[in-house]
VOBA-1610 file (N, C-alpha, C; in pm, whole numbers, padded with zeros to 5 digits, always signed):
BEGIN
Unk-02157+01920+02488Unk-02204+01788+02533Unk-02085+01694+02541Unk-02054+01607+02679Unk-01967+01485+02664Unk-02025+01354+02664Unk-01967+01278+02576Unk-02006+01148+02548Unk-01857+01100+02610Unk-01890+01036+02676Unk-01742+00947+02800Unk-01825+00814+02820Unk-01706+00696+02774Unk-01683+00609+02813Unk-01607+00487+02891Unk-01606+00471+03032Unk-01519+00416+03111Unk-01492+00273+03123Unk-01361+00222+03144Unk-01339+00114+03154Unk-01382+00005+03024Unk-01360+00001+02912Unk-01392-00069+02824Unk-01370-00228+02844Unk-01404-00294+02923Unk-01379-00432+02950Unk-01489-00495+02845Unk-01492-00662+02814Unk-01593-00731+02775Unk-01669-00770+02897Unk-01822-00757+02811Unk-01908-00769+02911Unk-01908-00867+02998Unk-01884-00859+03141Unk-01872-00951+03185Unk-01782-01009+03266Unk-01662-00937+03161Unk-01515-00970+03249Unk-01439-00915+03267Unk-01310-00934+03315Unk-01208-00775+03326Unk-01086-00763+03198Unk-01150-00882+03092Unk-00983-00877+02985Unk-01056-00749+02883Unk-00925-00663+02876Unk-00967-00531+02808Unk-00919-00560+02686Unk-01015-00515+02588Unk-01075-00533+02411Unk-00913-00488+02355Unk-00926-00542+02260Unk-00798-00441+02117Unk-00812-00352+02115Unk-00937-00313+02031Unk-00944-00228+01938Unk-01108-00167+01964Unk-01092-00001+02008Unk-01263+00015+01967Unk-01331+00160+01909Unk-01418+00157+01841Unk-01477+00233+01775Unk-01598+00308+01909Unk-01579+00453+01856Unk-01685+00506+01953Unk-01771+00630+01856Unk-01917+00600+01844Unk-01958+00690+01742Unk-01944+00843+01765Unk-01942+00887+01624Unk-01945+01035+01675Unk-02098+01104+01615Unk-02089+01218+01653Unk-02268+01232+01588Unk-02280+01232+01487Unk-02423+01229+01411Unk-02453+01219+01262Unk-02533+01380+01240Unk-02513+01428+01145Unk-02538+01580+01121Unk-02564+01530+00991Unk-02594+01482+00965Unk-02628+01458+00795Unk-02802+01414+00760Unk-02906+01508+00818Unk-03033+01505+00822Unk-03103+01622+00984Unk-03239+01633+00996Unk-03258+01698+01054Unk-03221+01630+01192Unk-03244+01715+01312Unk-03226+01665+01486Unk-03038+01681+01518Unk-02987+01725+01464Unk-02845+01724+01511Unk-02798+01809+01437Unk-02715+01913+01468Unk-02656+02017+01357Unk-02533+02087+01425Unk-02448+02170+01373Unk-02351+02238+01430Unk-02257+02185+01562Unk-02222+02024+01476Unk-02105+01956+01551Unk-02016+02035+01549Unk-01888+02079+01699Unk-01799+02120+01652Unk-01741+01991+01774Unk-01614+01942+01731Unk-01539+01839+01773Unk-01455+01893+01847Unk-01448+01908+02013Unk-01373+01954+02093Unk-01220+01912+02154Unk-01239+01772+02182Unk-01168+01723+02240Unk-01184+01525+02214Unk-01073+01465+02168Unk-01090+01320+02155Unk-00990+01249+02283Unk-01010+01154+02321Unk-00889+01131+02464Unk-00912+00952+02473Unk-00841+00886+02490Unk-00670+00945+02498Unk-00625+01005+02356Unk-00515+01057+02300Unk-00483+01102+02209Unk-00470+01023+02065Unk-00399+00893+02123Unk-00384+00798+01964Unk-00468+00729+01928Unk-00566+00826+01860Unk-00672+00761+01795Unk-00690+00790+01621Unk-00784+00753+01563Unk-00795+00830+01420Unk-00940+00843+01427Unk-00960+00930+01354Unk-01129+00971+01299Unk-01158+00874+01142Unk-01238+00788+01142Unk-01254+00699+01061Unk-01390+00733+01035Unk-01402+00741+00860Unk-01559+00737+00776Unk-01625+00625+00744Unk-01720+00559+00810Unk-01760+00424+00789Unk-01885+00425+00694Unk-01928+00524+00634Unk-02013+00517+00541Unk-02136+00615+00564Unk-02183+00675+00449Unk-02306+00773+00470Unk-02291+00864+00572Unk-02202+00945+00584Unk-02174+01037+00711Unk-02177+01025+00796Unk-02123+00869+00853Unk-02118+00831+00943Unk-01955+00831+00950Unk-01925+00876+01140Unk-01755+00875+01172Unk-01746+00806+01257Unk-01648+00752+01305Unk-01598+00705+01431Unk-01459+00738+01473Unk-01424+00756+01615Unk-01315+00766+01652Unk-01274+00619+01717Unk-01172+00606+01668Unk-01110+00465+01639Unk-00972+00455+01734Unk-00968+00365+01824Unk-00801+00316+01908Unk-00796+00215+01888Unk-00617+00171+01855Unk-00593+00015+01863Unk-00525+00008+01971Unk-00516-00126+02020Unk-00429-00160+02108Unk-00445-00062+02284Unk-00561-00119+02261Unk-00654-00042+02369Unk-00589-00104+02539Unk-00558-00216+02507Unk-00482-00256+02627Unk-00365-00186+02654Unk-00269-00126+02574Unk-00175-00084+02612Unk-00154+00052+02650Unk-00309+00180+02568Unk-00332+00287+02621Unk-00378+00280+02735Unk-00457+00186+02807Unk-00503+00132+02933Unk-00428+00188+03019Unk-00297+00104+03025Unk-00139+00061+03051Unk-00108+00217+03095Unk-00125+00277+03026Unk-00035+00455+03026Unk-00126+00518+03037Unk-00319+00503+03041Unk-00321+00637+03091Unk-00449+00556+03215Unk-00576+00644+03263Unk-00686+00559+03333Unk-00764+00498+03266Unk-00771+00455+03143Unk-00849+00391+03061Unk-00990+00428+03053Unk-00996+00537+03044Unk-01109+00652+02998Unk-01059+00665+02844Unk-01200+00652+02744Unk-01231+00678+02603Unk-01311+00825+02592Unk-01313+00900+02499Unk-01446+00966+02451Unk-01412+01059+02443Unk-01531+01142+02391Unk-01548+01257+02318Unk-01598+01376+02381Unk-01550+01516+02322Unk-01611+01628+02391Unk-01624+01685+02257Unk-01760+01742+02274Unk-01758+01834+02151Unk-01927+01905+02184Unk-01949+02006+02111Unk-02075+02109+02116Unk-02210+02040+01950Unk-02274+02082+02032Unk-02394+01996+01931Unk-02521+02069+01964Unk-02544+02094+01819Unk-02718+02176+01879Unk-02802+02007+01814Unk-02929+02013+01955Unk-03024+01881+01912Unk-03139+01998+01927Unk-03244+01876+01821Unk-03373+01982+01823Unk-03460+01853+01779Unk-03550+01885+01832Unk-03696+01801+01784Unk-03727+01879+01640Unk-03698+01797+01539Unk-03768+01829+01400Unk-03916+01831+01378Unk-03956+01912+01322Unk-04117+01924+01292Unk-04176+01966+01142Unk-04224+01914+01097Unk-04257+01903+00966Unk-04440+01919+00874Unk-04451+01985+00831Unk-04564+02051+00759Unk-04606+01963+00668Unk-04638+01855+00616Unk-04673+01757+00560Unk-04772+01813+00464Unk-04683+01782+00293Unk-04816+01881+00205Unk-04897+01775+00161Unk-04992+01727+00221Unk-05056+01598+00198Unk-05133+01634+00018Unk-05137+01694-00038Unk-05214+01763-00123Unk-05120+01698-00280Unk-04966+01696-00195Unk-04863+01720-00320Unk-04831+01569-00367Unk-04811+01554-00513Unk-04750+01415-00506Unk-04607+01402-00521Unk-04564+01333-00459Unk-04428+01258-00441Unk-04373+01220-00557Unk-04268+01267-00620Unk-04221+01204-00729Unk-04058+01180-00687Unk-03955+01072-00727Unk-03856+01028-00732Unk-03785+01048-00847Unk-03663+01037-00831Unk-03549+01044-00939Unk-03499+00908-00925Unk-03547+00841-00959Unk-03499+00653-00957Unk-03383+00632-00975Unk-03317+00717-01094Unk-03154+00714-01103Unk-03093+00765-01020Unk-03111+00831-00911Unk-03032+00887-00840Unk-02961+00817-00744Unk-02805+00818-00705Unk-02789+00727-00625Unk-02843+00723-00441Unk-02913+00823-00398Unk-03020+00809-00341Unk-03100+00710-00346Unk-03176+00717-00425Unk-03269+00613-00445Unk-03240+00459-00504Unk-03155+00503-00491Unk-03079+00315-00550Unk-03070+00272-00425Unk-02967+00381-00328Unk-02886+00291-00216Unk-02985+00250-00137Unk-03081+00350-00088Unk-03228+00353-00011Unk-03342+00276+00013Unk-03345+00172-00166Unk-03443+00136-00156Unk-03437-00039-00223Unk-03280-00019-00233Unk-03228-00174-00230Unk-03226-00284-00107Unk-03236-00417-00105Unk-03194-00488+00027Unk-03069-00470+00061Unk-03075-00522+00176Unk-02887-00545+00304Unk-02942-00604+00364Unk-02863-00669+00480Unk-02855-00737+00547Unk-02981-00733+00679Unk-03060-00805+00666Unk-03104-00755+00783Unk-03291-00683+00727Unk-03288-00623+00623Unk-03392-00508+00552Unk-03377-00652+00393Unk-03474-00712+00451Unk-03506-00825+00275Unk-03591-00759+00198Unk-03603-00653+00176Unk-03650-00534+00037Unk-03738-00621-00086Unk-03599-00755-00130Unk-03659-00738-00224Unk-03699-00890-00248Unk-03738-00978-00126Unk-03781-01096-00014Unk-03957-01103-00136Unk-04017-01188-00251Unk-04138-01160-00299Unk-04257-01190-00170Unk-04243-01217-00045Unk-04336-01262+00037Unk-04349-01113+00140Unk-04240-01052+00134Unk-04291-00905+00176Unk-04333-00815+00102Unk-04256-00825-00050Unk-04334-00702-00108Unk-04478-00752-00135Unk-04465-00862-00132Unk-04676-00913-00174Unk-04740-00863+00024Unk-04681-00847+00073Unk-04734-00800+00209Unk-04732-00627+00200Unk-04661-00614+00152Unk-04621-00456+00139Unk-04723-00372+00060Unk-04758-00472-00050Unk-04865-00410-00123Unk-05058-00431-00064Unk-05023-00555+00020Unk-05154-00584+00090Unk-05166-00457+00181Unk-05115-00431+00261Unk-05092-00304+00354Unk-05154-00208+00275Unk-05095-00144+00181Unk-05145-00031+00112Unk-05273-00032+00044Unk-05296-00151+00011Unk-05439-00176-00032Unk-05467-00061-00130Unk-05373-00004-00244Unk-05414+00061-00344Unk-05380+00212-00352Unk-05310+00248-00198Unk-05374+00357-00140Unk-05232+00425-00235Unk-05256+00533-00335Unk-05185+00591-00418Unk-05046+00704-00306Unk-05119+00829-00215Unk-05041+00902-00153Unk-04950+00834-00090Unk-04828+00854-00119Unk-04690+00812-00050Unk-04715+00855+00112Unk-04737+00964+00122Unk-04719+00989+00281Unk-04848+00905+00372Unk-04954+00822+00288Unk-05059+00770+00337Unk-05007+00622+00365Unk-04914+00602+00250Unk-04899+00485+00267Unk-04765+00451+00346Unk-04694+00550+00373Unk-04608+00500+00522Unk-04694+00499+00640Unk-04770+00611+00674Unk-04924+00574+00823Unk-04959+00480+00739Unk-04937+00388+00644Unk-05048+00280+00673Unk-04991+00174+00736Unk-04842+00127+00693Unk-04732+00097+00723Unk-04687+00054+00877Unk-04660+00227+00911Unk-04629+00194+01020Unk-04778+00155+01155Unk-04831+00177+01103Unk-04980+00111+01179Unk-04984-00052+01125Unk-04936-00096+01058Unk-04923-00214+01049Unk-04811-00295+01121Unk-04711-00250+01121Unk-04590-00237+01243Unk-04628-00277+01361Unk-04690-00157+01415Unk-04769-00124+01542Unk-04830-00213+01613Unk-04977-00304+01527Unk-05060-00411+01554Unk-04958-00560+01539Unk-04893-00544+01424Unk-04785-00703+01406Unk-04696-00746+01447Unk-04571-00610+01486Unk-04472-00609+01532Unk-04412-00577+01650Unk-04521-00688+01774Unk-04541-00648+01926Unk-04361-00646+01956Unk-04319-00543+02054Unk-04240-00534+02119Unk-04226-00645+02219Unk-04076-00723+02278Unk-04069-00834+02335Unk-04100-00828+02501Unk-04136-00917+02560Unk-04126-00924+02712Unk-03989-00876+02796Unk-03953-00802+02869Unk-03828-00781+02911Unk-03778-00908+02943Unk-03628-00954+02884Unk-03562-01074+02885Unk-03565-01151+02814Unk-03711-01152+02730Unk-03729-01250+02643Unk-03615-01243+02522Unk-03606-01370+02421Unk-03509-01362+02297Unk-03634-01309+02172Unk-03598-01258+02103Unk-03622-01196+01982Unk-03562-01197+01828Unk-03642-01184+01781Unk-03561-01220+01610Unk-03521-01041+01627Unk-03415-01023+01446Unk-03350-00914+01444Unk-03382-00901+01317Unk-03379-00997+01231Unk-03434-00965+01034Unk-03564-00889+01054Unk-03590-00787+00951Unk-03712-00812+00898Unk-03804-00897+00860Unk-03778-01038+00839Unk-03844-01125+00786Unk-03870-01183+00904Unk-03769-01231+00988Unk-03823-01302+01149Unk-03908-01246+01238Unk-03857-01155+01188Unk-03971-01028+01344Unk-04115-01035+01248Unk-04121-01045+01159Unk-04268-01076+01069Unk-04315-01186+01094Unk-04236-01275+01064Unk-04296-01440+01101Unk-04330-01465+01247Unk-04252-01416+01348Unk-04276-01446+01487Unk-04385-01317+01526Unk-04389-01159+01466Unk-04465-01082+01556Unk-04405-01030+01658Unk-04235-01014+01640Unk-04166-00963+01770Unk-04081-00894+01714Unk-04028-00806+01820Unk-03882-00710+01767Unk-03877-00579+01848Unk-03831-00605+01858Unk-03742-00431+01926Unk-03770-00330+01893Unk-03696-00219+01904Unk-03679-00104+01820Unk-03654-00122+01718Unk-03528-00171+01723Unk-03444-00187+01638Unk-03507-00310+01496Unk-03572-00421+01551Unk-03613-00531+01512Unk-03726-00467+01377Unk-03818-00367+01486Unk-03954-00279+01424Unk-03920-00201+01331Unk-03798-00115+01320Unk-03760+00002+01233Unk-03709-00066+01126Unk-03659-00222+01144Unk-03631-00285+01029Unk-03708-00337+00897Unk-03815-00369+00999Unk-03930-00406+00928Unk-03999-00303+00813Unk-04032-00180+00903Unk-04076-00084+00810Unk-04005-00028+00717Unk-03840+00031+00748Unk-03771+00020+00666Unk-03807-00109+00498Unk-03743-00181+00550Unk-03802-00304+00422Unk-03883-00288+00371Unk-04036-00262+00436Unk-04197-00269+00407Unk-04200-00123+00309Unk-04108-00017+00330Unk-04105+00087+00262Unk-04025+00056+00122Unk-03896+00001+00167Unk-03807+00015+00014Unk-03881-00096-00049Unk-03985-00198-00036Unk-04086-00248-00107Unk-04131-00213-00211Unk-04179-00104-00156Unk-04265-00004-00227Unk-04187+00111-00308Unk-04048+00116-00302Unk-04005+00216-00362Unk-03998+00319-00297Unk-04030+00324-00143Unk-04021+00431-00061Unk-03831+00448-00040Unk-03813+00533-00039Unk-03630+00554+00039Unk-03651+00566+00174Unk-03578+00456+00229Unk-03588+00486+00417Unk-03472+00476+00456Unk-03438+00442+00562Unk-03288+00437+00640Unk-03383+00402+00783Unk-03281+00300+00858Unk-03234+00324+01025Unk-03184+00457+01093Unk-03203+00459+01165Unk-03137+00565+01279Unk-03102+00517+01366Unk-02994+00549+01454Unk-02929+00508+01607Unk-02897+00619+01677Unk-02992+00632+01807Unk-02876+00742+01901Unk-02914+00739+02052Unk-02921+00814+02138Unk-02908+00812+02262Unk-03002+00911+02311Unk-03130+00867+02420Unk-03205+00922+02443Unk-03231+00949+02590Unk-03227+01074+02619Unk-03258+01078+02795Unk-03368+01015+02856Unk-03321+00939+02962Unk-03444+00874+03015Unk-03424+00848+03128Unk-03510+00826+03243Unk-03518+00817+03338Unk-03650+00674+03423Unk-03582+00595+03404Unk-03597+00436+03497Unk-03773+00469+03569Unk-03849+00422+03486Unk-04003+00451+03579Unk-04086+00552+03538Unk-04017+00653+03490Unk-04066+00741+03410Unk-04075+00774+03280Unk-04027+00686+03219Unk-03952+00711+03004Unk-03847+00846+03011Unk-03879+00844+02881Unk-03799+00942+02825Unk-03829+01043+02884Unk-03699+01164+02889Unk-03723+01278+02962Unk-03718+01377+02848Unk-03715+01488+02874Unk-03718+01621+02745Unk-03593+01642+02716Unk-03465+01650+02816Unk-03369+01663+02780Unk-03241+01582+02840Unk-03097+01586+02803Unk-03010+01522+02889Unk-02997+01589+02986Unk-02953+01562+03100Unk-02876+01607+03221Unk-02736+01578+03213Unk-02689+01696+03364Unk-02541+01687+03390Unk-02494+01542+03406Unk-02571+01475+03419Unk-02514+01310+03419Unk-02642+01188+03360Unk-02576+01180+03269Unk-02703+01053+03190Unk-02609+00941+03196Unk-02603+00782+03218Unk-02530+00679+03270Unk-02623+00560+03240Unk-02575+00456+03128Unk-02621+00372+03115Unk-02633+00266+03261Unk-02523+00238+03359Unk-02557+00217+03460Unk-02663+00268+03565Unk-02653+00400+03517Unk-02747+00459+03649Unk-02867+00413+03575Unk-02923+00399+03458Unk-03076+00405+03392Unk-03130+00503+03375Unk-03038+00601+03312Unk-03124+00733+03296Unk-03053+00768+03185Unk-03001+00704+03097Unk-03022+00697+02962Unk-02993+00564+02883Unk-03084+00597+02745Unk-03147+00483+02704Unk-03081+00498+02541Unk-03114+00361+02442Unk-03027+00361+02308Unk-03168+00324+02252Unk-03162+00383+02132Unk-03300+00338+02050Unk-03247+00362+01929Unk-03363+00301+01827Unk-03330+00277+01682Unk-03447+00309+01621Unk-03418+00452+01562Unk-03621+00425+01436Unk-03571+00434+01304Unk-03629+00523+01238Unk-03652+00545+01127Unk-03625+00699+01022Unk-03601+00720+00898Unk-03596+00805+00870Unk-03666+00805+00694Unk-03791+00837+00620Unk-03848+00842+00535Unk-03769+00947+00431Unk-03741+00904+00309Unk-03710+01018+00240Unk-03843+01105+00125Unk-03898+01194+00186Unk-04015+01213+00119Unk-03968+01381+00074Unk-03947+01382-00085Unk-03981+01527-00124Unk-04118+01560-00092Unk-04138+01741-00114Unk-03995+01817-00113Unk-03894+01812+00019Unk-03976+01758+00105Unk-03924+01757+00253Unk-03793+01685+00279Unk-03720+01623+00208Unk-03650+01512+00254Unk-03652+01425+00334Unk-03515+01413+00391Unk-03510+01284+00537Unk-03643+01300+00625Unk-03763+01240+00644Unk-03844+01305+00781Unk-03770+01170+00859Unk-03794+01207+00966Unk-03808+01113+01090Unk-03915+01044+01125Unk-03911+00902+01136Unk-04056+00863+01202Unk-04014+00793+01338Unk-04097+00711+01400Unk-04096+00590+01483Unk-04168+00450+01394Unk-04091+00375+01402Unk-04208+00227+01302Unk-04315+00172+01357Unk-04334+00213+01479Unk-04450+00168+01539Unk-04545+00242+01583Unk-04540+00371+01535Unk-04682+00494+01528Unk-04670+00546+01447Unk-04828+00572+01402Unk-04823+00646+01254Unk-04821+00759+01296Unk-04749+00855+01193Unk-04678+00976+01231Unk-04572+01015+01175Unk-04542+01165+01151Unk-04412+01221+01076Unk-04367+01270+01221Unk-04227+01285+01273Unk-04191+01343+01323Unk-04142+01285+01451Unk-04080+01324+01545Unk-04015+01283+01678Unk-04096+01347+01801Unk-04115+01253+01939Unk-04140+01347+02029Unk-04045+01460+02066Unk-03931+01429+02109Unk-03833+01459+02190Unk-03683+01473+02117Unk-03585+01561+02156Unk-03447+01545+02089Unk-03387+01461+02112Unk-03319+01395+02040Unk-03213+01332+02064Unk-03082+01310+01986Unk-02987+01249+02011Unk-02819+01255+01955Unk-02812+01181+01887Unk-02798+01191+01767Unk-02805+01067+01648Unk-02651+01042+01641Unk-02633+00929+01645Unk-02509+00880+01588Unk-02464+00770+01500Unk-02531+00749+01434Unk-02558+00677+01308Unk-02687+00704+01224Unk-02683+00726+01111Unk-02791+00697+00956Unk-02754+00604+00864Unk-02852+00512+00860Unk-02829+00418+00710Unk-02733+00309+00757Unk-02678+00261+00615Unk-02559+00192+00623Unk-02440+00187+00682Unk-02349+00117+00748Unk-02228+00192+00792Unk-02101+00027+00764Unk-01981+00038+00744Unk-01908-00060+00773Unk-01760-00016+00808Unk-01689-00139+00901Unk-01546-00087+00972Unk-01453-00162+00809Unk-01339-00078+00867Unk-01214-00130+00782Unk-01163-00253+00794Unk-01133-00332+00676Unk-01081-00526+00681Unk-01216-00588+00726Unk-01380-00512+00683Unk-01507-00656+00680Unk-01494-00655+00907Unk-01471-00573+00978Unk-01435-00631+01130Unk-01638-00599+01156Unk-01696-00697+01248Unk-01817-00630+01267Unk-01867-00648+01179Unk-01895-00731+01055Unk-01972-00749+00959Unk-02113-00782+01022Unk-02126-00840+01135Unk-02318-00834+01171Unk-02364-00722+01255Unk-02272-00655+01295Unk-02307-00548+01350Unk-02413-00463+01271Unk-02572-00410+01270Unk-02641-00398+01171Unk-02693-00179+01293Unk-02639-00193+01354Unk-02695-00047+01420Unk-02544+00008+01535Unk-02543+00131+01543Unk-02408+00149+01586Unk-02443+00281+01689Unk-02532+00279+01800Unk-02484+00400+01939Unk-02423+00355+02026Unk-02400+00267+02064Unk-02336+00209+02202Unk-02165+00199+02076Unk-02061+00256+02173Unk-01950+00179+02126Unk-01933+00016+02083Unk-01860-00022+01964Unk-01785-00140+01902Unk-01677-00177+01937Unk-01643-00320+01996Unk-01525-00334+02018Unk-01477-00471+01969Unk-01335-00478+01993Unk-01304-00591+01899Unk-01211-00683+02015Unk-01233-00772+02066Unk-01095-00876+02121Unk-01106-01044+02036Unk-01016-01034+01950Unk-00985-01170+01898Unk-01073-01166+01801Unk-01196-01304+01823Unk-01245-01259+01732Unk-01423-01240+01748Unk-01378-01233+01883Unk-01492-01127+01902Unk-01539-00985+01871Unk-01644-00914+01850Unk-01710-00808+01832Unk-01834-00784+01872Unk-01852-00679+01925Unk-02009-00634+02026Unk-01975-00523+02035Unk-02098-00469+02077Unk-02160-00381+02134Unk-02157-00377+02301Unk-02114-00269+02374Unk-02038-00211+02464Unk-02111-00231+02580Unk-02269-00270+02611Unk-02378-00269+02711Unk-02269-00265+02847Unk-02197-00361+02822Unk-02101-00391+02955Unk-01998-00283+02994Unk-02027-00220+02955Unk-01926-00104+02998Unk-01963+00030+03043Unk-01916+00119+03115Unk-02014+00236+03162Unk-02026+00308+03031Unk-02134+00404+03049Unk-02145+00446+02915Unk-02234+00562+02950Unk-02163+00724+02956Unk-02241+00828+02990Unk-02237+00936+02913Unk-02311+01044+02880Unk-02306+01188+02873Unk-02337+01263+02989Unk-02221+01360+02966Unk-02258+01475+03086Unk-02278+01582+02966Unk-02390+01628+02976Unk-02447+01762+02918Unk-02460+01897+03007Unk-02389+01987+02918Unk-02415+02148+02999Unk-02497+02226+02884Unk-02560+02307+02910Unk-02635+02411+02815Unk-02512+02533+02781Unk-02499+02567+02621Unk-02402+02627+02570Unk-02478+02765+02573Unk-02456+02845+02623Unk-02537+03013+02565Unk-02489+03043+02408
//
């Protein structure tokens, strides 16, 4: 699979960034496995660990590789994706290791996920209404999501906290997965974000798989953000925050789990990471403005 990114300008204009980060996949839970890292380009870059098995390949002085080569970024490398599917022992109870640093990091607040906010967990517990099974009480959850946490009008502005997208009734993907996230580590559930890149096709949604050319310009691929439950014995499952349900329709390329942060605090609000990061001055964003494709071949 190639992940290629062209022309790194800011959105908008033609002055080309410092410095930028481009994710690499996340293999550290189910849907992504057997990364092998083929090829990084242009050459002077570093592979940087930004937290929870999360990497990035990292260039500075991006104007001046510009300068010397066509100012093409990205990655080549082989990746098995799979739609995860999961047997749910509804029967079993859920028990935690509270000390574990799992469950510390998981089910504490950050930025963005107010965990431990007393006006959500008193919401968190209204939701559940008593209901003892852990796996009952994320479907209860994310069905609460679902009805509260309407997705925005195309164009419209939107909150990004958990707490705003509650108060207003709006949010994104990204906005929604926050919420439940929170609404879970409430409760002592362990959750995480997810970020990655999903085939899609403009009029039709999501497709089953990538093609020889997926192109954020063209509209035939798309960036989304859900969820990931940590439920023994099963571990990480996957959800969506806005249907109740274990599991994913479709594969897709994860390139971020959980937490993540750059070196020297750069990007401190940056709160989800598939689209490349870039840095000019003292600016930082997210890449929308820039082409942004995979070309996928099938490996025998």
């Amino acid at each position: 699979m190639r992940y290629e990114i062209e022309h790194p300008t800011v959105l908008g204009q033609q002055t080309l960034v410092d410095q930028l980060w481009l994710p690499l996949p996340n293999t550290d839970g189910d849907g992504t496995r057997d990364l092998e890292l083929l090829e990084v380009y242009p050459g002077d870059y570093e592979i940087l660990e930004i937290g929870e098995a999360n990497q990035a390949a990292y260039w500075n002085n991006v104007g001046d590789l510009c300068a010397q080569t066509d100012c093409r970024f990205g990655i080549v490398f082989e990746i098995t994706l799979e739609r995860p599917m999961y047997t749910i022992p509804w029967n079993t109870d859920v028990s935690y290791d509270t000390e574990s640093e799992l469950y510390r990091t998981y089910t504490q607040p950050q930025r963005g996920i107010e965990a431990d906010d007393p006006a959500l967990r008193e919401l968190a517990k209204q939701i559940v209404d008593g209901e003892e099974s852990v796996y009952k009480r994320v479907l209860l959850l994310q069905s609460w999501v679902e009805q509260n946490v309407l997705y925005p009008d195309l164009g419209s502005t939107y909150p990004d906290d958990a707490l705003l997208c509650i108060e207003e009734g709006l949010g994104d993907c990204a906005g929604q997965s926050k919420v439940l996230v929170a609404l879970c580590r409430a409760l002592g559930i362990p959750a995480r974000t997810v970020s990655g890149l999903l085939p899609f096709s403009h009029g039709s949604g999501q497709l089953e798989q990538f093609g020889p050319r997926a192109a954020w310009f063209d509209r035939n691929l798309s960036v989304h953000v859900w969820c990931e439950v940590y439920l023994p014995p099963l571990g990480w499952v996957q959800v969506e925050p806005d249907m109740a349900g274990f599991g994913i329709d479709k594969e897709r390329l994860i390139v971020r789990r959980g937490p993540f942060s750059f070196p020297g605090g750069l990007c401190r609000q940056a709160t989800y990471f598939h689209l490349p990061l870039a840095v000019q001055g003292d600016w930082c964003g997210q890449s929308v403005g820039w082409e942004v494709s995979i070309d996928a071949e099938p490996v025998d």
